[in-house]
C-alpha positions as CSV (number, residue, x, y, z in Angstrom):
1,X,18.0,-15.7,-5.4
2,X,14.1,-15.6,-5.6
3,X,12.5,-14.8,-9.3
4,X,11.1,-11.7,-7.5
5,X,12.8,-8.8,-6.6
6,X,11.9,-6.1,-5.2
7,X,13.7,-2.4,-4.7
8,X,12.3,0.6,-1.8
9,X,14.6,3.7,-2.2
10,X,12.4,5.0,0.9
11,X,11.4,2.7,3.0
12,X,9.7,3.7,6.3
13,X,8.9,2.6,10.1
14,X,5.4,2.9,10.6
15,X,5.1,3.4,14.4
16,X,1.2,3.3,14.5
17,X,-1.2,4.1,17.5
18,X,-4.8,5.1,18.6
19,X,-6.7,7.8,20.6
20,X,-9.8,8.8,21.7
21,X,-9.7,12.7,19.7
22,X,-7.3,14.0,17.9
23,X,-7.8,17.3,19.4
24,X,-5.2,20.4,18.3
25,X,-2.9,21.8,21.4
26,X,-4.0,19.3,23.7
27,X,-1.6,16.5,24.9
28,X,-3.3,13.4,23.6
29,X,-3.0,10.5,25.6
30,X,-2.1,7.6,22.9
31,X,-2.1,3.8,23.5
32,X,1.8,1.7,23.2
33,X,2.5,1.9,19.4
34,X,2.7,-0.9,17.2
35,X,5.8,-0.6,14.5
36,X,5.3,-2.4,11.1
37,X,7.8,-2.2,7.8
38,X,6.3,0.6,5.5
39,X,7.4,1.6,1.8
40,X,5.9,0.0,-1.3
41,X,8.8,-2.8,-2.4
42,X,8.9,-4.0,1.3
43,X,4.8,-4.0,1.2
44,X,5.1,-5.8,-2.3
45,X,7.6,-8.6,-0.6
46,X,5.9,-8.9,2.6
47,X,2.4,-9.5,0.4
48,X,4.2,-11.9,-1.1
49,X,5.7,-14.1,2.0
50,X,2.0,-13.3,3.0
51,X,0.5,-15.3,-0.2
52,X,3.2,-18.6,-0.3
53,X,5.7,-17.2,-2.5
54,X,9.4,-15.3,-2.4
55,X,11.5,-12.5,-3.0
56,X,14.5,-10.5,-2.1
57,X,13.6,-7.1,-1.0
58,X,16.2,-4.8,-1.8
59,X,15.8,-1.2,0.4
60,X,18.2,1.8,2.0
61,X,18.4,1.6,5.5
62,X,20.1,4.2,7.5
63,X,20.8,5.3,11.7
64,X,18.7,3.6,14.7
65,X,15.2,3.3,12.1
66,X,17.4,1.6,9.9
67,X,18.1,-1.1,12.4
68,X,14.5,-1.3,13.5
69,X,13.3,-1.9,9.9
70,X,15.9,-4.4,9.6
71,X,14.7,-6.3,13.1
72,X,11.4,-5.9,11.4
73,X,11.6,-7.8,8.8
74,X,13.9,-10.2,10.7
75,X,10.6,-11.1,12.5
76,X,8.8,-11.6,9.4
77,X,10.9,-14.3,8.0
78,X,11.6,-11.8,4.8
79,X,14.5,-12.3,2.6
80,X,16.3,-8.6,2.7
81,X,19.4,-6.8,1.4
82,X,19.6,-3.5,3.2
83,X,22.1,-0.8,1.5
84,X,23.6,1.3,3.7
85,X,22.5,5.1,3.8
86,X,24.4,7.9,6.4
87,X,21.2,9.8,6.9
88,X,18.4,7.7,9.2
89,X,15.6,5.6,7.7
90,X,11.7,7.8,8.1
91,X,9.5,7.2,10.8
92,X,6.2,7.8,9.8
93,X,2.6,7.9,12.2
94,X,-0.3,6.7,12.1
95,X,-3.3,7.8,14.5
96,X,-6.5,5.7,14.3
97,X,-9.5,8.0,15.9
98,X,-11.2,5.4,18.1
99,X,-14.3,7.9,18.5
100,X,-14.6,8.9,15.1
101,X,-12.9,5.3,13.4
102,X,-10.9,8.1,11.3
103,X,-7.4,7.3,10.5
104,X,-4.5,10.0,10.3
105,X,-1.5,9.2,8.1
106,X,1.5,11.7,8.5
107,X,4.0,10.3,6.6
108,X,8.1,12.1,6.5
109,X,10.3,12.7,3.4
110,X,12.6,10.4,4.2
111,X,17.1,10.4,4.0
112,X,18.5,12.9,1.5
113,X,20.6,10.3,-0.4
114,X,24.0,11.2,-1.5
115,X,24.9,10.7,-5.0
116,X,27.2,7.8,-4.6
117,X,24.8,6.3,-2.0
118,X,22.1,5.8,-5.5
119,X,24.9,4.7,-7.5
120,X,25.6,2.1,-4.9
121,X,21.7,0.8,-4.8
122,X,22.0,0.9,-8.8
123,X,25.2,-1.1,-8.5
124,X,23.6,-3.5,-6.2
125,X,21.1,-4.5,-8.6
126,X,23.3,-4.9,-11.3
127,X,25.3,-7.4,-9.4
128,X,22.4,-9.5,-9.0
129,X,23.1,-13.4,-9.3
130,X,21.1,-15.0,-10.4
131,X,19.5,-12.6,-12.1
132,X,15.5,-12.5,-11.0
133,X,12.7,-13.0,-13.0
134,X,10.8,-9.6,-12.3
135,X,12.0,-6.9,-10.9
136,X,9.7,-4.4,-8.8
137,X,10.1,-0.8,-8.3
138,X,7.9,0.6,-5.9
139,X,7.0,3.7,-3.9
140,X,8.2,7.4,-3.4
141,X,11.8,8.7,-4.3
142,X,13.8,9.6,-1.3
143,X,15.0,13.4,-1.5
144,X,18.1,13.7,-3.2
145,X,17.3,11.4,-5.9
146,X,17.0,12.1,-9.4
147,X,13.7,12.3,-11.3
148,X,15.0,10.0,-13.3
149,X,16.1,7.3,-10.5
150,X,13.6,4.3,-12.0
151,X,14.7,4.7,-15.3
152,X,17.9,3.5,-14.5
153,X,16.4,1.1,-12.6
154,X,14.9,-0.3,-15.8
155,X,18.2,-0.1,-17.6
156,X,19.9,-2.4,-14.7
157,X,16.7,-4.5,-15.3
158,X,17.1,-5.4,-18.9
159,X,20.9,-5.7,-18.6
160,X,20.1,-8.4,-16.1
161,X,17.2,-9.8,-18.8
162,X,14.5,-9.0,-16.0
163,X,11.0,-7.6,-16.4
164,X,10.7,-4.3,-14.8
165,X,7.5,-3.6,-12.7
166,X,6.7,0.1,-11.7
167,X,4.7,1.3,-9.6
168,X,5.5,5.3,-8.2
169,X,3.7,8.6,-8.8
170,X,4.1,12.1,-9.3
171,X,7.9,13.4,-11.5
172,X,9.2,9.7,-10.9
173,X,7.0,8.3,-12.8
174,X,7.1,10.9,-15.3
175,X,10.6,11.0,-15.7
176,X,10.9,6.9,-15.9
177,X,8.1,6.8,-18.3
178,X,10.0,6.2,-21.8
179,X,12.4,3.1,-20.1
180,X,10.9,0.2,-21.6
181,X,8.7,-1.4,-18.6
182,X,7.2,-4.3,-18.5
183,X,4.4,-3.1,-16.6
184,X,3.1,0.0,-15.6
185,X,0.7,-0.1,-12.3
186,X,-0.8,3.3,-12.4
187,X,-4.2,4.2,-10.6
188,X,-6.4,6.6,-12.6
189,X,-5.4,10.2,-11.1
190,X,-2.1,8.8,-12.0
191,X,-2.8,8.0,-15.6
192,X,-5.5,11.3,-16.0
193,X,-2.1,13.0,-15.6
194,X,0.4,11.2,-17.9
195,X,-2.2,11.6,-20.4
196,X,-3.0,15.0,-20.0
197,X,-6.8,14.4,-19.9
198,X,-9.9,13.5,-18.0
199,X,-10.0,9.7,-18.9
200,X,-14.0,9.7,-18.6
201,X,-14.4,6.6,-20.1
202,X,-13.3,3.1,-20.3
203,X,-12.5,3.4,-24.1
204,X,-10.7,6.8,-23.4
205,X,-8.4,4.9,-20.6
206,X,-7.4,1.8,-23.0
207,X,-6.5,4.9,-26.1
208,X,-4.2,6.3,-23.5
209,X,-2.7,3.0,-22.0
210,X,-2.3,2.2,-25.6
211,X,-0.4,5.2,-26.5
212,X,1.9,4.6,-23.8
213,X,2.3,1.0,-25.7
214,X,2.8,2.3,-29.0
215,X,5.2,4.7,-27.8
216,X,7.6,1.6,-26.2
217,X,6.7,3.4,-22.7
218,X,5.8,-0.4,-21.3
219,X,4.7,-3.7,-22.4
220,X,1.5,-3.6,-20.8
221,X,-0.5,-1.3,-18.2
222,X,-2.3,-2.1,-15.3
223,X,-4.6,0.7,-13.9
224,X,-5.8,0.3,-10.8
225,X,-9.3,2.0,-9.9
226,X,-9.8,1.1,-6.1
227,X,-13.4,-0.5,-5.8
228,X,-13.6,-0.7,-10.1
229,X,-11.0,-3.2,-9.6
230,X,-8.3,-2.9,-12.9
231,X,-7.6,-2.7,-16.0
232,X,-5.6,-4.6,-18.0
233,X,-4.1,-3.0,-21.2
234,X,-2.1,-4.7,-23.9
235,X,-0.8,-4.1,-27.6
236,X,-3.8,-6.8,-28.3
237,X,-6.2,-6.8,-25.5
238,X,-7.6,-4.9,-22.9
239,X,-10.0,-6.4,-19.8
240,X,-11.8,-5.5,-17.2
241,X,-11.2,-7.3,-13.8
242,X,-14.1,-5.8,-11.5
243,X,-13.0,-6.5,-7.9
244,X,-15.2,-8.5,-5.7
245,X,-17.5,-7.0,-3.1
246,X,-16.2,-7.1,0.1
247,X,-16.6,-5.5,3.4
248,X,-14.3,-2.9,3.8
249,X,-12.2,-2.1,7.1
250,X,-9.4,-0.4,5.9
251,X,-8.2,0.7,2.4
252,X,-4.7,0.9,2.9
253,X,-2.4,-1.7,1.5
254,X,-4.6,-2.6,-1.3
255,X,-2.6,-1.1,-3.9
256,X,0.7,-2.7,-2.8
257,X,-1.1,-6.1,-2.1
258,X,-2.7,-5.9,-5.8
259,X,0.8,-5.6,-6.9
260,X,2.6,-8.2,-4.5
261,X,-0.6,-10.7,-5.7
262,X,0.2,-9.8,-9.6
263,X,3.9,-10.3,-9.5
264,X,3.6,-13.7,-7.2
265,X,1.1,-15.2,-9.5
266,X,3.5,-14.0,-12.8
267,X,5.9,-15.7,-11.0
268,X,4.1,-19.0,-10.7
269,X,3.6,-19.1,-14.5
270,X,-0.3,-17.9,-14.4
271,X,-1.0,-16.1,-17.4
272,X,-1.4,-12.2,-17.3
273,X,-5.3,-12.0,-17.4
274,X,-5.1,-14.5,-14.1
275,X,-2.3,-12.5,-12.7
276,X,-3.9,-9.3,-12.7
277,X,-7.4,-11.2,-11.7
278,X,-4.8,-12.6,-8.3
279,X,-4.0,-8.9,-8.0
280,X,-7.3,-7.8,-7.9
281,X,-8.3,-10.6,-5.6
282,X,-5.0,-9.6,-2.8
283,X,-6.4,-5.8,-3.3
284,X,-9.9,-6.4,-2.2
285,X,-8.4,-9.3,0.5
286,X,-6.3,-6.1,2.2
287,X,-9.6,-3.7,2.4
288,X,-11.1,-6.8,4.5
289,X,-8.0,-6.0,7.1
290,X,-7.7,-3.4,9.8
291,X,-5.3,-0.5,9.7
292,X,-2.5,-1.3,8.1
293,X,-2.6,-4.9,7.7
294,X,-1.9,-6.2,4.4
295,X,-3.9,-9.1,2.7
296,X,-4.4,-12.8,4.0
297,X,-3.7,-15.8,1.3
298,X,-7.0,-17.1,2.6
299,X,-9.2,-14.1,2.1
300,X,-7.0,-13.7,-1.3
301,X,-7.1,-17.4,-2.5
302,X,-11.1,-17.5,-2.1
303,X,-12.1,-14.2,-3.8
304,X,-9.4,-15.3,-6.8
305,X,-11.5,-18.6,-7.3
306,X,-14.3,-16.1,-7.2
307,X,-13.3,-14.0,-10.0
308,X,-12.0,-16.6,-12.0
309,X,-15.9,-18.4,-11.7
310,X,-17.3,-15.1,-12.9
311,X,-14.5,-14.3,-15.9
């Protein structure tokens, strides 16, 4: 077993094609589709294959999507434990404009999961052996699922003696908020909410990280703030890692590359100032890639050198 693993309650298919216009009514005449894994724990591992290291990824899979994903990630070389589901794995699209160079995202809800199909997942990660080092929760909820799904997550974490990583939105995170996390990877719309303010400042956003701290929410937060780069918050520090400039083709897949390159670089032994500067570096690497794409090691490698010059 990898020191890494990493759990997707809803992973997806992400059948992805382009066309002239996206044009309402019309029948739009779309080039062969290209299908990739989707969901943020199977981002996460596939970063981190991209970037030298491994993991176990850890997902539902469900019907004739399920089976794709699975073939997927067969073809990727990826270390995966898929938990059977009745209901079929999503299928989500994505349109790239060629005359505009928009992108449309439509993404589905996902499987309805039974209640015995989440106790199964949670079982699964209790059984874990060898335990892993970190543990990383990732992405939406599937509908059916508690609020509260990730804290128990966290629970099955520290009975294992792992470090629990989240990274969700919305009730999820809300509801897994007070389970003892190692890490927190919130961006800022994300935290604005938790805190119940505007954040306007860089002092305001370490106050409410902090509180989090203080309240035995998480260990540490790191706030992601797209082109800012992150912030890294602890009971005794907090630092800025500005992310490099790059030119930018696509920003999708930054956040779960920041994460896959933080996690990987824990995993190495790298402190957690160079961790979250690794992070930053795999972020800003994926905005460099088309589409979907995730980050590439070299792009990622360089601009961490980069950063760690100008810390």
């Amino acid at each position: 077993m990898p020191s890494i693993v990493t759990l997707t309650l809803n992973p997806a298919v992400d059948k992805n094609t382009r066309v002239d216009q996206v044009v309402a009514e019309d029948k739009l005449r779309c080039e062969a589709p290209s299908r990739e894994p989707g969901g943020g724990g199977l981002n996460v591992s596939r970063v981190i294959g991209r970037l030298g290291g491994q993991s176990t990824a850890v997902y539902t899979s469900g019907g004739l999507t399920g089976r794709i994903l699975q073939d997927l990630l067969d073809a990727e070389a990826l270390d995966h434990t898929p938990l059977p589901v009745d209901e079929w794995t999503r299928e989500n699209l994505i349109v790239y404009e060629t005359s505009t160079d928009r992108q449309f995202r439509f993404g589905m809800p996902g499987p309805t999961l039974t209640d015995g199909e989440i106790d199964a997942c949670l079982n699964t990660l209790r059984g874990l052996d060898p335990a892993p080092e970190y543990l990383v929760a990732s992405g939406s909820l599937p509908p059916g699922a508690p609020d509260d799904t990730y804290a128990a997550v966290a629970e099955a974490a520290h009975a294992l003696g792992a470090k629990p990583i989240l990274d969700t939105s919305g009730a999820a995170l809300r509801a897994a908020m007070d389970a003892d996390w190692y890490l927190l990877k919130p961006n800022l719309r994300e935290l604005q909410q938790l805190a119940g303010d505007d954040l306007a400042t860089e002092a305001e956003r370490i106050d409410a990280a902090r509180a989090f701290i203080d309240r035995g929410w998480c260990r540490g937060v790191v706030l992601s703030m797209g082109a800012s780069g992150a912030l890294l918050v602890t009971a005794d520090r907090a630092a800025h890692v500005r992310s490099p400039t790059v030119p930018i083709a696509s920003r999708v897949g930054a956040g779960d590359s920041m994460v896959g390159g933080l996690t990987v670089a824990l995993a190495r032994g790298q402190d957690l100032p160079d961790a979250v500067r690794f992070g930053v570096a795999a972020g800003a690497a994926a905005v460099m890639t088309p589409g979907t794409e995730l980050c590439h090691q070299d792009d990622t490698e360089r601009l961490f050198e980069q950063l760690r010059t100008e810390a």
